[in-house]
C-alpha positions as CSV (number, residue, x, y, z in Angstrom):
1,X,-1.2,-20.7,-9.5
2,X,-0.4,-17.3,-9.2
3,X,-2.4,-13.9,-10.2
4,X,0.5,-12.7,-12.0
5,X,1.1,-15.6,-14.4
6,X,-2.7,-16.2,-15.1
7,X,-4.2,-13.2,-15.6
8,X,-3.5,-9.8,-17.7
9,X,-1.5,-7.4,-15.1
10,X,-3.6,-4.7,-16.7
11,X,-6.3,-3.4,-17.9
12,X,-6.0,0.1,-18.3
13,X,-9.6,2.2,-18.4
14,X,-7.8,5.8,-19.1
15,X,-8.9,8.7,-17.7
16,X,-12.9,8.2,-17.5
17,X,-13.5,4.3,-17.9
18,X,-14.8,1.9,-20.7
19,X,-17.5,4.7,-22.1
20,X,-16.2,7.4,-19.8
21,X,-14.7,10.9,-19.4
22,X,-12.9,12.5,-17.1
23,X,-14.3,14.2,-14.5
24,X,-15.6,17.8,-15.2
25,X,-17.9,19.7,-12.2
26,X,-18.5,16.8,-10.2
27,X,-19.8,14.4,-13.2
28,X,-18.5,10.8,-12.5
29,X,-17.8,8.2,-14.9
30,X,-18.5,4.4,-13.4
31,X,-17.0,1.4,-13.9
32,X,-20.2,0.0,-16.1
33,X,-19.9,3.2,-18.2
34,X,-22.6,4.7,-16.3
35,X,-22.3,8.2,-15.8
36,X,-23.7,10.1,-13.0
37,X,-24.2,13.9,-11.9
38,X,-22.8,14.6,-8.5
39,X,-24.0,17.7,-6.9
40,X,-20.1,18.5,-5.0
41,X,-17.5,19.6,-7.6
42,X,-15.0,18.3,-5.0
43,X,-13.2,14.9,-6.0
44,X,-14.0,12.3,-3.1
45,X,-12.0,9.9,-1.6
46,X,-12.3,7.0,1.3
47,X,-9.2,5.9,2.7
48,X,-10.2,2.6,4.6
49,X,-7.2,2.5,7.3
50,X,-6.8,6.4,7.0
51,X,-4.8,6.7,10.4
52,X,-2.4,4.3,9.8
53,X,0.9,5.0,8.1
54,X,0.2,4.8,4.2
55,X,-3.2,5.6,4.9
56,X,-2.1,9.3,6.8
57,X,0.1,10.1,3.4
58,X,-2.4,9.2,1.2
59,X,-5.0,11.6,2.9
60,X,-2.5,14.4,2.8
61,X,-1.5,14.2,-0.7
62,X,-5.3,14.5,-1.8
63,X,-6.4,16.9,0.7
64,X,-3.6,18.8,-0.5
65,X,-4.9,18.2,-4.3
66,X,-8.5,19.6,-3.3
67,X,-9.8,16.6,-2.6
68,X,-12.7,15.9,-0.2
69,X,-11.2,12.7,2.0
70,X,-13.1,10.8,4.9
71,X,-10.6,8.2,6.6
72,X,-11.8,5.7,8.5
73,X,-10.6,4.1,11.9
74,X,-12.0,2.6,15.1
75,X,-10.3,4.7,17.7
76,X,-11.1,8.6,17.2
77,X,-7.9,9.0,19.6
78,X,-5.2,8.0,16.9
79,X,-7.0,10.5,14.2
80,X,-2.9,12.3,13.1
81,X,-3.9,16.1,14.1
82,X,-2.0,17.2,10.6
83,X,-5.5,15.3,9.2
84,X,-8.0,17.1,10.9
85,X,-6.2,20.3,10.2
86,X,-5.8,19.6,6.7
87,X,-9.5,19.0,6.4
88,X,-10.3,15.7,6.2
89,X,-13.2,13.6,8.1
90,X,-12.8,10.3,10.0
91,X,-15.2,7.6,9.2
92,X,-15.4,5.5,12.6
93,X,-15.5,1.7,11.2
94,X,-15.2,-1.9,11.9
95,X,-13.4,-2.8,8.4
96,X,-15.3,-6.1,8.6
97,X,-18.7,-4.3,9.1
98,X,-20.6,-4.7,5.4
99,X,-23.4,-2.2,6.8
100,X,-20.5,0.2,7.8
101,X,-18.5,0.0,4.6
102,X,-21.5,0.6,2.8
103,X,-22.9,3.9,4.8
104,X,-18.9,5.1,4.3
105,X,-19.1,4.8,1.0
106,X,-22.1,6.4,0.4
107,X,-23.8,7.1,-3.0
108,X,-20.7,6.4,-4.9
109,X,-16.5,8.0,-4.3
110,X,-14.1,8.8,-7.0
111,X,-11.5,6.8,-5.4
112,X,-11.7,4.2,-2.7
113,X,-8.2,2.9,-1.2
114,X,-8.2,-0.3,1.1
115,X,-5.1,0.2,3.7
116,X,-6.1,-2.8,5.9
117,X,-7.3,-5.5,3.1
118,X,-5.6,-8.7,4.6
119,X,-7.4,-11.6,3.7
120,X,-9.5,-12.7,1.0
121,X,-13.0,-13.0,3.2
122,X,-12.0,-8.7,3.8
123,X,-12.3,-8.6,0.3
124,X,-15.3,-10.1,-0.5
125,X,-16.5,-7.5,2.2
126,X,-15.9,-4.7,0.3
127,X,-16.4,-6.0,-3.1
128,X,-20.5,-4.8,-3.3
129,X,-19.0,-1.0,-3.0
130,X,-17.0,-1.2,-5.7
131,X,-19.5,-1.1,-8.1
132,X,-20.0,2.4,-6.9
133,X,-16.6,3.7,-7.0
134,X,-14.9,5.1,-10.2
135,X,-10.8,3.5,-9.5
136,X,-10.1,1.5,-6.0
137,X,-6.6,0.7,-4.5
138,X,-5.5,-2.2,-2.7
139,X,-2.7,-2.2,-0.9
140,X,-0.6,-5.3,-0.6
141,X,3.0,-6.1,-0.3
142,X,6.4,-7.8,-1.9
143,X,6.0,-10.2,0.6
144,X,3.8,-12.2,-2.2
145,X,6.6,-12.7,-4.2
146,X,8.7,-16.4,-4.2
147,X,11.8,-16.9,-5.6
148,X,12.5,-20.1,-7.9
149,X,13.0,-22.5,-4.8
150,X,9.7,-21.3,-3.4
151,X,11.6,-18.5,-0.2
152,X,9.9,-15.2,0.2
153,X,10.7,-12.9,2.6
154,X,8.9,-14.1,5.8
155,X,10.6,-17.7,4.9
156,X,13.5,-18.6,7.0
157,X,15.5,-18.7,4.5
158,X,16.0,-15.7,2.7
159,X,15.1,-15.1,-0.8
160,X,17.4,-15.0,-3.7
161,X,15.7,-13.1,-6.5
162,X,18.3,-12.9,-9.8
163,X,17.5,-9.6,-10.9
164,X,14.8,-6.7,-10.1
165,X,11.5,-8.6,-8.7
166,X,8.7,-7.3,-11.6
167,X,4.6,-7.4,-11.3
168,X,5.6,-11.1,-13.5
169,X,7.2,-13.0,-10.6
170,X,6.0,-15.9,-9.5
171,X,4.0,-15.5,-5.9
172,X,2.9,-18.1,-3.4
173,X,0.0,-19.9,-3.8
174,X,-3.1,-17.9,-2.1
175,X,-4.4,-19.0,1.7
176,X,-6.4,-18.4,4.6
177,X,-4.4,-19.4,7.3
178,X,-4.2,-17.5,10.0
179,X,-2.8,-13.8,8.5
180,X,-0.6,-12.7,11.2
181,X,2.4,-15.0,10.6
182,X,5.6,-15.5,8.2
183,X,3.4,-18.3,6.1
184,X,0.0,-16.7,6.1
185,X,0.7,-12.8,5.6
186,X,2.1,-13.2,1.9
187,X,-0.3,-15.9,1.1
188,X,-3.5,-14.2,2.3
189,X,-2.8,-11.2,0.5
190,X,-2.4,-13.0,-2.4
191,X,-6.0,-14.6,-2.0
192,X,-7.1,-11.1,-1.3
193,X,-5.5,-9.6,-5.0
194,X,-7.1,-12.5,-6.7
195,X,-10.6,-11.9,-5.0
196,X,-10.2,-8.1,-6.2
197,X,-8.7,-8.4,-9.6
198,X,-11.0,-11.3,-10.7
199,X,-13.8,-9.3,-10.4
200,X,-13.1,-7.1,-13.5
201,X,-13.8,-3.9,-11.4
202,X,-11.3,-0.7,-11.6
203,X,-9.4,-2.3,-9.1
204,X,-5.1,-1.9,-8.9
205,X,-3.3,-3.7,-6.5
206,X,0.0,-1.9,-5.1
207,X,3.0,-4.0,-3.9
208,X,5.1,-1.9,-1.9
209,X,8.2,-2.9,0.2
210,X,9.8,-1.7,3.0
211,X,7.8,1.4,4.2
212,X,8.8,4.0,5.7
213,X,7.6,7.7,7.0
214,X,6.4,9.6,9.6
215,X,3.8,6.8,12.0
216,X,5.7,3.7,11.0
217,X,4.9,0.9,13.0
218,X,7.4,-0.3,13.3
219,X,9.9,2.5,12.1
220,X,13.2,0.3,10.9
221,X,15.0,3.5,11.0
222,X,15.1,3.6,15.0
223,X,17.8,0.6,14.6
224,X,20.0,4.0,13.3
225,X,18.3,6.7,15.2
226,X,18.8,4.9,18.5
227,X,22.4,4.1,18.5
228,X,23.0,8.2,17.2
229,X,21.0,9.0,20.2
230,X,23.0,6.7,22.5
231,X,26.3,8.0,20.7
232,X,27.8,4.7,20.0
233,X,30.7,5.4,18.9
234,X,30.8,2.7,15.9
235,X,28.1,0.9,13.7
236,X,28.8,-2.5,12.8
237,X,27.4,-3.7,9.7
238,X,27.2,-7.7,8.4
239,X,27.9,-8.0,4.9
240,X,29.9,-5.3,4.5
241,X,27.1,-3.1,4.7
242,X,26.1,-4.4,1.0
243,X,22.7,-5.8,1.9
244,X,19.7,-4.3,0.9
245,X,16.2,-4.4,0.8
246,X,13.8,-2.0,-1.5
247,X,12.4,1.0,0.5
248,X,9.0,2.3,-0.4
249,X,8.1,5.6,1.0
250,X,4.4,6.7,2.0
251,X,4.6,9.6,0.6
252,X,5.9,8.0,-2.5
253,X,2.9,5.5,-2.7
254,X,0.6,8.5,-2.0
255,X,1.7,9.7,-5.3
256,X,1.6,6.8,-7.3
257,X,-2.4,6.4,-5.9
258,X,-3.0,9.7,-7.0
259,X,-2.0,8.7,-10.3
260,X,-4.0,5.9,-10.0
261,X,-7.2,7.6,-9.1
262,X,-6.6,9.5,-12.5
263,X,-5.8,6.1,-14.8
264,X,-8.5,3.6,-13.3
265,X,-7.6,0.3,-14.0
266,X,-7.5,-3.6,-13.1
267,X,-3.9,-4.0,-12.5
268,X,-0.9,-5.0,-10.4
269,X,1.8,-2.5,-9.4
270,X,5.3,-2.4,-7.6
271,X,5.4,0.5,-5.6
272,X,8.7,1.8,-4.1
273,X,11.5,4.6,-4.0
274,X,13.7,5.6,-7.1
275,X,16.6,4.2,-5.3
276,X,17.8,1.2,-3.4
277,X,20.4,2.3,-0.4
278,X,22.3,-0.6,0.8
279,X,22.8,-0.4,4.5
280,X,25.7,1.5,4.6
281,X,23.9,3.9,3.0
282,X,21.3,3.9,5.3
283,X,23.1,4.4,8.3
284,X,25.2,7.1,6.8
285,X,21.8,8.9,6.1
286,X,20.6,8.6,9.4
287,X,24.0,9.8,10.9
288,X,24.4,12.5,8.5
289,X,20.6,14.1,9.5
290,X,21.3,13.5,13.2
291,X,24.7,15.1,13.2
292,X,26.3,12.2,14.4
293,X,30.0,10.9,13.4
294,X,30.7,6.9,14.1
295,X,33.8,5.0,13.4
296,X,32.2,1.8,10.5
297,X,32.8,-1.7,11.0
298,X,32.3,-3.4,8.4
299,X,32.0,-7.3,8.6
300,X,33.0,-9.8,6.6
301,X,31.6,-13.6,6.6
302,X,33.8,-14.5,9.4
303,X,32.2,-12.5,12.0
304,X,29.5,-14.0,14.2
305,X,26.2,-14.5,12.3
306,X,24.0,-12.6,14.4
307,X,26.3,-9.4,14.4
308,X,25.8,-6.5,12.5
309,X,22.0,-7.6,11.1
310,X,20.2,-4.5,10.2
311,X,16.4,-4.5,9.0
312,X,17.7,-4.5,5.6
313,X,20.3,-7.1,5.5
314,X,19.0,-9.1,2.5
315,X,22.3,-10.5,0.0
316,X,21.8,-10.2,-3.1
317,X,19.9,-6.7,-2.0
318,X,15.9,-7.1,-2.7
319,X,14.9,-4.7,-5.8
320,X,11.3,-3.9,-7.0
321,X,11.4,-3.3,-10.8
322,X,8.9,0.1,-10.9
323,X,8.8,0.5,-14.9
324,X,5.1,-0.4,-14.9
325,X,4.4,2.7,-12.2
326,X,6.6,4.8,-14.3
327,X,5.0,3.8,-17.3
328,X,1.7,4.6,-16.4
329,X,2.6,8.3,-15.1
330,X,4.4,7.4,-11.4
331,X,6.7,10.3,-10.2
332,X,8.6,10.0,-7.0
333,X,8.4,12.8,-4.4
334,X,12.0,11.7,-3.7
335,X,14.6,9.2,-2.9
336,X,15.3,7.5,0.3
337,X,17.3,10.3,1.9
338,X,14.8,13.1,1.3
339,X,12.0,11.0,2.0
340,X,12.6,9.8,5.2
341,X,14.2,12.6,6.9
342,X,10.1,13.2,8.5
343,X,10.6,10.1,9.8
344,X,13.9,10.6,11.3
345,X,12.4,14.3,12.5
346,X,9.4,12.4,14.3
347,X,11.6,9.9,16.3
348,X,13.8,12.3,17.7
349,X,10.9,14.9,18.5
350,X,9.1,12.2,20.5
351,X,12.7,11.2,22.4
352,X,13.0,14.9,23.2
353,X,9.7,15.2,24.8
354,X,10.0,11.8,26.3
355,X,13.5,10.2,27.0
356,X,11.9,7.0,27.5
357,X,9.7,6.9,24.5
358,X,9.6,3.9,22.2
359,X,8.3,3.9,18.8
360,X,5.4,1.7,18.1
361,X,5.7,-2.0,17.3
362,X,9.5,-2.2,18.8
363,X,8.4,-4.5,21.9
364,X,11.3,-5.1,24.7
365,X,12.4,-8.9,22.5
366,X,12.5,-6.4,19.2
367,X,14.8,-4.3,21.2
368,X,16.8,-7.2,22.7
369,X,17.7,-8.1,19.7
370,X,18.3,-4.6,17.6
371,X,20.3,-3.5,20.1
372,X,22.6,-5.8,21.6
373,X,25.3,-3.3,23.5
374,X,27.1,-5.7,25.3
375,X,27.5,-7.9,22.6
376,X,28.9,-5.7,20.3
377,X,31.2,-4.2,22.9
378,X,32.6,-7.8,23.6
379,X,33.3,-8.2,20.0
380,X,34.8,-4.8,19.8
381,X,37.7,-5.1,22.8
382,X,39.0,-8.5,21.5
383,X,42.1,-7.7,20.0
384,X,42.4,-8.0,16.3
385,X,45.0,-7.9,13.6
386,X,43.0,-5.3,11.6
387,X,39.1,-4.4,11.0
């Protein structure tokens, strides 16, 4: 069973809702076709997860829209600065916490998104707010999606998806194992989607894939940034460099939520860049930001199996089909090279203040294995009759 072969992928409300209207001086169309007077002409949004990664560009795309955004953490200390500048408030909350969720949400919010929804008990935790909020977003991930023997990508063996991956693919079969490993992310998410959609409520699911930006935990990029830094003088590269693996931008799935919060719906939703850079690509980007010239290796089959993995060394490359997005109004702030260049800015600004610095979620076994110097080296002095 899966939520995208069982059920309608959507049910599209327009702009107010069954029985509703858009928005005009604070008056706020319901999911039941109620429709209530606010007293604030300011759109409001809750962004459960607010400091985290997606959650940040979320906050600043609204805020900069005129929106009136609480964010909501547990740890006042990793409230992003640019946030509080910008204007918005941060909700301190347990995410499991009914009594919190409902005092956060309040008397009702135009547009509630759910960063940190992981498992289907979460989501039965926040379904009683719903019924108060006008369009919700749950975000959940590609990693849902099986090919046809059954592989996704936390399996160890690699997918093999035939063509673009759409909202229509087949997904593994939902869980509630234990979230926090390669069989139970995917499959807990997927229990979460079905405990959101089934409900009938305003609610759209967004499947993004790789993200990236500013905050990324961890930042896939630093596999790049960290050998410009070192000034390795070549990048090896399995494959060829061919492999790839859809990137999704925060700040492009900020703007396909905004969209969202304007289209209510019960829906499922790729969410990813305009483009798909191959490896090659990406390390030509990161070189080309950092100023940084290296000679390109690029492997064929025959080279040792471990050497020249990158993060997004997936053959055939991993592609999100985003006509359904589109279709409802989705436009990309940009591609992968203009996107992630504040990402790319952030990492070396923290190296610069701190030589030692390393990005969140690369642990010492994540760096073992990234960056592998004195393998690489080896490979490189053993004499050759061409490369």
């Amino acid at each position: 069973m899966t939520p995208s072969t069982l059920r309608p992928l959507a049910q599209d409300w327009g702009i107010g809702g069954p029985g509703g209207t858009l928005s005009v001086a604070g008056r706020r169309p319901y999911p039941n076709g109620r429709t209530e007077w606010k007293a604030r002409a300011m759109r409001s949004a809750l962004v459960i997860g607010g400091t985290g990664l997606i959650g940040r560009a979320v906050a600043l795309r609204l805020l900069s829209a005129g929106w009136n955004v609480s964010v909501s953490g547990r740890d006042p200390r990793r409230m992003p600065t640019e946030l509080t500048a910008a204007g918005a408030e941060l909700v301190l909350l347990d995410r499991d916490d009914p009594a919190g969720l409902a005092v956060a949400v309040g008397t009702g919010r135009d547009l509630l998104v759910d960063c940190v929804c992981f498992t289907a008990a979460q989501a039965r935790v926040l379904l009683p707010q719903l019924s108060s909020v006008r369009s919700a977003v749950m975000i959940s991930s590609k990693a849902v999606y099986i090919d046809d023997a059954g592989n996704h990508i936390n399996s160890a063996s690699s997918p093999r998806f035939k063509k673009p991956v759409t909202e229509q693919q087949p997904t593994m079969k939902p869980g509630d194992m234990p979230y926090a490993t390669p069989e139970g992310y995917g499959a807990n998410k997927v229990a979460a989607e079905q405990v959101l959609l089934d409900s009938g409520l305003p609610v759209t699911v967004l499947r993004p894939s790789k993200v990236h930006g500013r905050r990324a935990n961890p930042p896939r990029e630093w596999f790049f940034v960290k050998r410009a830094l070192d000034r390795r003088r070549s990048v090896l590269l399995a494959g060829r460099g061919e492999g790839g693996d859809h990137p999704s931008a925060a700040a492009n799935i900020a703007a396909l939520v905004e969209v969202v919060a304007e289209r209510p719906g019960c829906r499922i939703l790729n969410a990813a860049d305009p483009d798909v850079p191959n490896g090659l690509t990406i390390s030509r980007v990161v070189a080309a930001q950092m100023g940084h010239i290296w000679h390109e290796i690029l492997l064929d089959e025959d080279a040792p199996h471990d050497l020249g993995w990158h993060p997004w060394h997936h053959s055939p490359p991993i592609v999100l089909d985003t006509t359904a997005a589109q279709a409802l109004g989705y436009r990309p702030v940009g591609n992968y090279a203009d996107t992630v260049a504040d990402e790319i800015d952030w990492l070396v600004d923290n190296v610069a203040v701190d030589a030692a610095w390393t990005p969140p979620g690369i642990d010492p076994e994540t760096a073992s294995s990234w960056f592998n110097y004195a393998g690489e080296d080896e490979w490189l002095r053993k004499p050759r009759v061409s490369r």
